[in-house]
Every structure is written in structure tokens, then in C-alpha cells.
N, C-alpha and C positions, 0 to 999 in steps of 0.2 A: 567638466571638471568642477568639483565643489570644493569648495574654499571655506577656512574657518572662520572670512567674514560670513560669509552666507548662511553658517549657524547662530552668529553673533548675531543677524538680524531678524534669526527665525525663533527666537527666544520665547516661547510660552506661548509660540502662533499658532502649535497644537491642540487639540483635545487629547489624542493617540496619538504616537510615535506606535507604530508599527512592525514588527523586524519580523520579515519575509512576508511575498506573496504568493502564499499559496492558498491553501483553501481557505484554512483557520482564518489567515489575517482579511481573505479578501470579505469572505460574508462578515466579518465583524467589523470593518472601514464602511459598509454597506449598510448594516443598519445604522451602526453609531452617525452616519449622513444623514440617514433618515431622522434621525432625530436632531439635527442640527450638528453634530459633530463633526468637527474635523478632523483627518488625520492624514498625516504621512506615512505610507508605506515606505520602505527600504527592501532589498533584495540583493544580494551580493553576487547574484547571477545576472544575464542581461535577459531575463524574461522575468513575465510572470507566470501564474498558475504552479508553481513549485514542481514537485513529482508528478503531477500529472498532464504539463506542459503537454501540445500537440503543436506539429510544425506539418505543413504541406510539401510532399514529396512527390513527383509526377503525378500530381493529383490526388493524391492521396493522405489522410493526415494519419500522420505518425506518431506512438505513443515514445515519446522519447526516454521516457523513463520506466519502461516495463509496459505490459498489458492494463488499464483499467475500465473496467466495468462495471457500470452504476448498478446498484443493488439496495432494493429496502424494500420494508414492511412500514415501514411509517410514512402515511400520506403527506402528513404535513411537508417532511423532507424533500419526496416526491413533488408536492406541489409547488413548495418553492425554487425546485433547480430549474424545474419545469417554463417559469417565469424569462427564464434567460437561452433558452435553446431547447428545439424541438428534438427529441429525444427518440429515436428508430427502436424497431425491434428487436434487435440482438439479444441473441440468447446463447448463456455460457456453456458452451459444450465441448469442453478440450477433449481431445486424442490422449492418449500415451504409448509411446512406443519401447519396446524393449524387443532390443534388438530387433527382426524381421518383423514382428508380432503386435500389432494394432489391438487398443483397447479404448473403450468409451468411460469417462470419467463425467461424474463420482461413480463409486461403484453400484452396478446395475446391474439388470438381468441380461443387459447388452455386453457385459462385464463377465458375469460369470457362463455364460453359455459360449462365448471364446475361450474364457478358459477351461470348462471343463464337459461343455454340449449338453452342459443340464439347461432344462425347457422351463420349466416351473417353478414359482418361488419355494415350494416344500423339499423340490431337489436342491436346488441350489443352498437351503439352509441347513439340511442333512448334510451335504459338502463341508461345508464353511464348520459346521458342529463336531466333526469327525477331525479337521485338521486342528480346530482350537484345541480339542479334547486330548490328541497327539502333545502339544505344547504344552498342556498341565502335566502331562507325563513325565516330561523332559524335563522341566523345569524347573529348579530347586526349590525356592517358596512362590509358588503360583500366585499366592493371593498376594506380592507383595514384589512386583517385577522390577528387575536390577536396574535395566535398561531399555533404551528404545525398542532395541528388538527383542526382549524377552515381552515386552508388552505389547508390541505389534502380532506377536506370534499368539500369545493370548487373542487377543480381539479379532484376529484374522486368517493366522492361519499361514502355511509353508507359501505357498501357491503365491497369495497376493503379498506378500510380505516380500519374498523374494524379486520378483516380477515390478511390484508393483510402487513400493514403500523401500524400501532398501538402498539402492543407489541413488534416488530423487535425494531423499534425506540426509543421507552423508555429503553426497555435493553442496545443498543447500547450507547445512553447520560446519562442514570441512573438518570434521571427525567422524570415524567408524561407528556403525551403529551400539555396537556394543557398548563403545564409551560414553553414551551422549546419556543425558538422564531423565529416565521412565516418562516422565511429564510432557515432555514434549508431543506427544501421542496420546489426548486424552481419551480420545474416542478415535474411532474410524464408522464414517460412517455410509450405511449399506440399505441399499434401497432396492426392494423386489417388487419392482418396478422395470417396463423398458420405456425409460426417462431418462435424458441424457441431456436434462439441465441441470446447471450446476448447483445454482441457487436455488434454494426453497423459498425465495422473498415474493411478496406480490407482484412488488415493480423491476423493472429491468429493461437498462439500454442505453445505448451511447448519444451524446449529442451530436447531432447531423452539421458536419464543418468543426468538428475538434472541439476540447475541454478547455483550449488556449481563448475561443471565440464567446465560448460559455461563462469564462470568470471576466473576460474585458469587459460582456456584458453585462455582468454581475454588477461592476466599477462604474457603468454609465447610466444604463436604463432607468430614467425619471430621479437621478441624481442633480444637483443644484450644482451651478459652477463652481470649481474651488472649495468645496469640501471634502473632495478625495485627492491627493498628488500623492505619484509615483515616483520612487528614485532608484532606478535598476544601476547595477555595477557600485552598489556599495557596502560595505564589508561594515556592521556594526562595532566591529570592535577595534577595528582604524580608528573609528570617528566615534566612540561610545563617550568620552569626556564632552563632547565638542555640541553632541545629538542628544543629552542629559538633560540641558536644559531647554530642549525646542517644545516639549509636550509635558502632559500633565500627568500623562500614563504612559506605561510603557505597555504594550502586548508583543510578547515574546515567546517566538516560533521555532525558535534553533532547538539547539539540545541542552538541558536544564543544566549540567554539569559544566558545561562552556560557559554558561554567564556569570555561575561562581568561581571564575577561572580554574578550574576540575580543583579547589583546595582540597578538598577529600578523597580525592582518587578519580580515575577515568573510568565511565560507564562504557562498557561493553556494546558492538552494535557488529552485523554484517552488513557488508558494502555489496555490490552489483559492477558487474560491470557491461557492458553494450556493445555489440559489432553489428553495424546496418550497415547492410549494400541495397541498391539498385538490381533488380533481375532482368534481363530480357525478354520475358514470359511473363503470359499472363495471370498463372497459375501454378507456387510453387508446391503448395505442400494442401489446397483445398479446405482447409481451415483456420481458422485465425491464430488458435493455439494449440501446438503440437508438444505434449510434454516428451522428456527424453531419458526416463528411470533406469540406465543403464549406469552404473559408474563408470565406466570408460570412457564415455562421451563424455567431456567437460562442461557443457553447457547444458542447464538443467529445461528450456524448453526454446523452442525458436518462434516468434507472432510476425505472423504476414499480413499487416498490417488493413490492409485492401479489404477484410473480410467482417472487420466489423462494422461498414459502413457497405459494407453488398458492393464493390466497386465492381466495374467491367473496365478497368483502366488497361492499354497493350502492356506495361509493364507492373511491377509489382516491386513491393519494398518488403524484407526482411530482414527483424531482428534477433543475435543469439543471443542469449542472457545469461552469463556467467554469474555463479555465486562468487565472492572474493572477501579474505581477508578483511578486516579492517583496521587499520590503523590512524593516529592523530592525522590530520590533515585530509584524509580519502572522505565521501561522500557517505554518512551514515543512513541505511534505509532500515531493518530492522533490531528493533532494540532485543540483545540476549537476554532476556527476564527468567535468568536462574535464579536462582537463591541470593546468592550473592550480592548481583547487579540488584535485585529487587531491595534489595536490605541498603545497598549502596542509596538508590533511589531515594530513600523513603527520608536518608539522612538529609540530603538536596530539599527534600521536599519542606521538609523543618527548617530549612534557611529562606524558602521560598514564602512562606506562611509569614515570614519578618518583615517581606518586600512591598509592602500598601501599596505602592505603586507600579505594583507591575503584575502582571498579569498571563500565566503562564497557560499555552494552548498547544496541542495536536500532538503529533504522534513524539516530534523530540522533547518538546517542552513539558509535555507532562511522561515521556519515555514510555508510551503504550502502543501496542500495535494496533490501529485506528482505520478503519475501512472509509470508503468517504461518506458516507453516510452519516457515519460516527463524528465523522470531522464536523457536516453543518451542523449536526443538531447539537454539539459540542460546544460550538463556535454561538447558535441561536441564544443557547445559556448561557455563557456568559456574557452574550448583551445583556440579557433578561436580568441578571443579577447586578448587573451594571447598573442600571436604573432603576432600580428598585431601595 
């Protein structure tokens, strides 16, 4: 229990005050140590590692918060996570199923020869040419598409659009494709190739014993005593009067529209939601991620977890992954960056620019959709600017 003597006598015993541990905060409590800094993290969950948390399940570590897999082109990035946990091979190669019908993602020539027993990248692109070309037909101003799926139909075609893009997408935004808007779909991208990795990055692969093992290490590895502490189960905004004045900065990880108590309106976000069981079997579904492009099914892909870490364990853990609503209170994961929310954004941001002291990072705080990759090297800078 913390008490508001305990802030009373932690008064300016900070460098950083910290709010959440997850990626962003943890590499920046990491370097600012290394430079002699201190700081306090805070966390209003009872872990760390934020959304990419892992927990050990009949041997097996669980992404508790969705599938993640490390992905990058920048060595540096690479070389630094590299530092804190030895990283396996895993290679992103999700399924999708629609209906009876198994396909290899992204799309590929393992892609379109299920779908249509073309052999060759010149068939398969005569295919693909022939259904777009259909879709300009159809379509009222071709060069200027209304909606999702007038622009999916454009770049893709009847075939993968319906199959492929259609029910994934509506479950994900929890609106009909026809109402969602054009942008969401900038590309779709098509690779004639039979490659069925996902990433085009150089590096890629999970930390062997979880991402939960990876960020503790991150907090200890050739750190000096007492310039990192941690305080899980506290809610900043309980104790924001109280935690104001323990540090000299603030770095602030939540969602930017919550710190200025939403005065401008509430930023828009979809929520997730999770059902893991325990399986009997050692093998439920043979790879780690199985998407599900059907609308009917509810949950947009199921991860068995086992699979990115090559387990031979007798049993097996899997997760569905529901899109969901969002509303005040529920767990925000991606930011809606319409028009609207973008513009809402930018007003937050112009309040944040007033804040010297505090310091705004990762995917809620700056409201972008943030791969981890993007998080350290995001997190790297603004140390770098920190010190400078």
C-alpha cells in the first residue's frame, strides 16, 4: 500500500517519474540509469512490459496481449534488444482461413495458386489485372474510391477482396466495409513470390523465455542499485497530485487525451478482447497464427502460442482475439486516426508542447500506431534529446 506520506518523503528523489512500464518507459528508465538517472516507474497493472507482457503457461509463454513479433531493418534496434535476450528464429507466416479454405499470408504465389491454380507470376498478375480492371468498370469514380471496399476492389480484385479483406476488416473496425473510409487500405501488398514471410525486415524473432524476461532484463543488466524502482498496481491519476512532486520530469505513456482530463473531447481507439484455454493436445491448429476473414466467426485470428518458441510441450495454450468496442474505462489498443481523431490529436498536442516537463511517448501518448521497433528507437530519442 502506498501512502501519501511516502510521496511526502519521495519529494524530488526523482530524475523521471515514469507512468507505465512498457516498452517506451522501460528503455528510457534504462538509459536515463545509465546516465546516472533515476527514476520511478509506475504501472497501474500488476506487471510489467505493458502490451507485450508474457506469462508461462504449461511451459509455454503466452502473449497475453495479442501475438508479437520482433521485426526491424535497423541494426542498431536489433542490436540493442539483442543485449537483453537471445532472440530464435521465428518467422511470420500467418494462415487465413475462410471458411473450409486455407491460404498463406501476405499475399503470394502460395496465395494466388489456391486461389486460382495459376503457376507463374505473369498468370497470377493477368488474374489480379483482369479483376482490378472489372472494378474500374463498376465503379463510379475509379480514381477516387468512396470506401474501403471500393479501394480494396481497385488494388485487388473480387476474389481476394471477398475471401480475403472483407470480413477480417469489418470485424477489426466493427463497421461494414462500405462505410469505413478509402484510407484505411493504402496499399495491399502482393508479392510473386512463393514467400510466406510476413515481414520484409532483415531481422526477426522472439525472445527465447518471453518479452516479460526481456524488458526485466532490460531494468537490471549492469544497472547500479536504486536508480530504477518499480511500483506495479498504481493508477497515476489516483495519486497524480501526491506523484507531482517526487520527480523532475514526467514521461508519460497512457493516452495523451487522459492527462489533459479529455478537456477537448475523447480520442477514439479500438479495444481487444482475449479468451485463452489450456488444450489437451499437443497440436491445435500447426501454426502460431491462424487468421479467421470470415464475418461470421467473431474473432478475427486464434495464436497457439507453443509455436513461436517451436515447443514440443504435451499440452498447448490458445488464444481468440476478439476486436471490441471501445469505450471510457475499457483497455485502449489502437488509436482510430481518421480525420477527425487526427485533427482532435494535433489540438492535445498544442497543449502538450506547453508541458516542459513532461514528456510524451509510444503508441497512446503520442496516439500513433507504433510497432516495437518504432517504440525503442522512439524511446532511444528521446533520451538522445534529453541530453543534449
Amino acid at each position: 500500500m502506498i501512502t501519501e506520506s511516502m510521496y511526502e518523503k519521495d519529494k524530488k528523489k526523482y530524475d523521471y517519474l515514469i507512468v507505465g512500464a512498457g516498452l517506451f518507459g522501460c528503455v528510457f528508465a534504462r538509459e536515463a540509469a545509465l546516465m546516472g538517472r533515476r527514476s520511478l516507474i509506475i504501472d497501474k497493472r500488476d506487471h510489467i512490459a505493458g502490451n507485450i507482457y508474457t506469462r508461462e503457461v504449461e511451459g509455454i509463454q503466452v502473449h497475453e496481449y495479442g501475438a508479437h513479433i520482433f521485426h526491424t531493418s535497423n541494426k542498431e534496434v536489433w542490436d540493442y534488444v539483442n543485449q537483453f535476450a537471445e532472440f530464435n528464429r521465428y518467422t511470420n507466416s500467418p494462415v487465413a482461413r475462410y471458411r473450409d479454405e486455407l491460404y498463406n499470408l501476405p499475399f503470394n504465389m502460395n496465395t494466388f495458386h489456391a486461389l486460382w491454380g495459376v503457376r507463374t507470376p505473369k498468370e497470377a498478375r493477368e488474374e489480379i489485372d483482369r479483376q482490378t480492371a472489372e472494378a474500374r468498370a463498376s465503379i463510379p469514380d475509379p480514381d477516387n474510391a468512396a470506401n474501403v471496399e471500393e479501394q480494396a476492389l481497385l488494388l485487388a480484385g473480387r476474389d481476394i477482396y471477398e475471401k480475403l479483406v472483407k470480413g477480417y476488416t469489418e470485424k477489426q473496425w466493427g463497421r461494414r466495409a462500405d462505410s469505413l473510409p478509402a484510407f484505411i487500405i493504402k496499399r495491399l501488398p502482393f508479392r510473386f513470390t512463393y514467400d510466406n514471410n510476413y515481414f520484409n525486415d532483415k531481422y526477426q524473432g522472439i525472445p527465447v523465455g518471453g518479452y516479460t524476461h526481456m524488458v526485466e532484463n532490460m531494468l537490471k543488466k549492469d544497472i547500479p542499485d536504486g536508480l530504477i524502482e518499480v511500483r506495479l498496481g498504481t493508477d497515476f491519476f489516483k495519486v497524480r497530485d501526491e506523484l507531482s512532486h517526487c520527480a523532475e520530469k514526467i514521461v508519460y505513456t497512457g493516452p495523451i487525451d487522459e492527462f489533459f482530463d479529455r478537456r477537448l473531447g475523447s480520442l477514439e481507439f479500438r479495444s481487444l478482447r482475449f479468451e485463452t484455454e489450456v488444450l489437451d493436445e499437443e497440436n491445435y491448429q500447426g501454426n502460431a497464427v491462424v487468421n479467421y476473414t470470415e464475418y461470421e466467426i467473431p474473432y478475427t485470428r486464434i495464436i497457439e502460442h507453443k509455436h513461436f518458441e517451436f515447443g514440443n510441450q504435451k499440452k498447448t495454450v490458445i488464444t481468440r482475439e476478439y476486436p471490441a468496442a471501445w469505450s471510457l474505462g475499457d483497455e485502449p489498443y489502437y488509436p482510430v486516426n481518421d480525420e477527425k481523431n487526427n485533427a482532435l490529436c494535433e489540438e492535445y498536442k498544442k497543449l502538450a508542447q506547453k508541458e516542459a516537463g513532461v514528456i510524451f511517448g509510444g503508441r497512446l501518448g503520442r496516439y500513433k500506431y507504433f510497432d516495437m521497433h518504432q517504440v525503442v528507437a522512439d524511446a532511444l530519442e528521446a533520451v538522445r534529446q534529453e541530453v543534449e
